[in-house]
C-alpha positions in Angstrom: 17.8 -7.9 -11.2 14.3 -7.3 -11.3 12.6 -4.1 -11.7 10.3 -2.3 -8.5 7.2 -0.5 -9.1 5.1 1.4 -6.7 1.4 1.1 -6.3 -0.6 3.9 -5.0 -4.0 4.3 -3.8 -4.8 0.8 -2.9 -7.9 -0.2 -1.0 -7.1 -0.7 3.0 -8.0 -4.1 2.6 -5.4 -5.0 -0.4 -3.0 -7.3 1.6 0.3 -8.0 0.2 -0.6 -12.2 -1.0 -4.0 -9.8 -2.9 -1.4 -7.7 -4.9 1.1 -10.4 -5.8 -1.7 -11.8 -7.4 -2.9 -9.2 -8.9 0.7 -8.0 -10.2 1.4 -12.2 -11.7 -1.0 -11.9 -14.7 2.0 -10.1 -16.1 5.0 -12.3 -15.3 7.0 -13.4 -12.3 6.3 -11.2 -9.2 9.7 -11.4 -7.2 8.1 -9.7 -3.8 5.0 -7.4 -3.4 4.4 -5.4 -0.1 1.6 -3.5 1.0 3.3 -0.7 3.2 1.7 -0.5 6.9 1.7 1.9 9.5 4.1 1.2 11.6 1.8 1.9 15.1 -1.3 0.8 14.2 -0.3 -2.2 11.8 -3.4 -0.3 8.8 -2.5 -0.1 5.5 -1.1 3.0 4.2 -3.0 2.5 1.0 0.6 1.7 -1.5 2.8 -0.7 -1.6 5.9 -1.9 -3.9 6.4 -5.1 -6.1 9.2 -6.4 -7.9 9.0 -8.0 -10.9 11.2 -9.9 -12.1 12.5 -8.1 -15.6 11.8 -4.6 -17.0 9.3 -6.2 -20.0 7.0 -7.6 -17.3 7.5 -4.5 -15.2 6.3 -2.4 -18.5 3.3 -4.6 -19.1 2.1 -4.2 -15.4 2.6 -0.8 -15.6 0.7 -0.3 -18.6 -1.9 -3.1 -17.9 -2.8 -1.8 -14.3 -2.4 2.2 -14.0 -5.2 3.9 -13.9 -7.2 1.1 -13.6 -10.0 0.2 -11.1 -9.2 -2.2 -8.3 -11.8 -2.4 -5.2 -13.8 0.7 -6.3 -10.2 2.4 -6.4 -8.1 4.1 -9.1 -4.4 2.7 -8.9 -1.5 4.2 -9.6 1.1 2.3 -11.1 4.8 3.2 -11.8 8.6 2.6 -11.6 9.4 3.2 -8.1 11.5 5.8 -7.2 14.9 5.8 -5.4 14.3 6.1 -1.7 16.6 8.7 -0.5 15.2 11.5 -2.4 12.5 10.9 0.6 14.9 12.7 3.3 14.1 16.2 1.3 11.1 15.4 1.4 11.1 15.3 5.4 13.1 18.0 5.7 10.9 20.4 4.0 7.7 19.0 5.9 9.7 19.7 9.0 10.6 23.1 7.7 6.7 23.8 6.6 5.5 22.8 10.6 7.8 25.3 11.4 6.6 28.3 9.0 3.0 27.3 10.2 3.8 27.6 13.7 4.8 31.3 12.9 1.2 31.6 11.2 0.1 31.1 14.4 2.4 33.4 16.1 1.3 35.8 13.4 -2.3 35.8 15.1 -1.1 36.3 18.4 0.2 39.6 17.2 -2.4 40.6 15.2 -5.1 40.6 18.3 -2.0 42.6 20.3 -2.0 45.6 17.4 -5.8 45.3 18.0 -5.6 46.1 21.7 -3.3 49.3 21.1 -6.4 51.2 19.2 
């Protein structure tokens, strides 16, 4: 079973063929993925790749983060579990929500001004 690591803050242009290469200086790349959007087809600027034991995964890890790539920073580390991505949602949902009573908030605040 190989080991998945997530790489941030990749240049638009990075396709997914430009980071397997990148990622096979350090051993046998399994899959590498540059995550799209799923309207407009762009780049999201990260993407996964699997290598294909943990020593290889390490040596990318520690070979590539924080290093430059297309004028950009990456960030490279051991991806993390999908599902903890649901909270994540939730509490963005739940933030739209508190800033739509910010605007409310306003509203009221011009009404106290009419009273004086």
């Amino acid at each position: 079973m190989g080991k998945k690591l997530y790489c941030g803050n990749l240049s638009y242009g990075v396709s997914s063929s430009d980071l397997e290469q990148l990622f096979a200086q350090f051993g046998s790349v399994t899959s590498a993925q540059v995550i799209t959007d799923r309207d407009t087809g762009r780049s999201k600027g990260f993407g996964f790749v699997e290598m294909s034991n943990d020593a290889e995964a390490q040596a990318a890890i520690e070979g590539l983060n924080e290093t430059e790539h297309d004028g950009r920073a990456l960030t490279v580390n051991e991806a993390k579990p999908r599902e903890n991505r649901g909270g994540g949602g939730g509490r963005g949902g739940y933030g739209g929500g508190r800033g739509g009573g910010g605007y409310g908030g306003g509203g009221r605040g011009g009404d106290r001004g009419r009273r004086y």
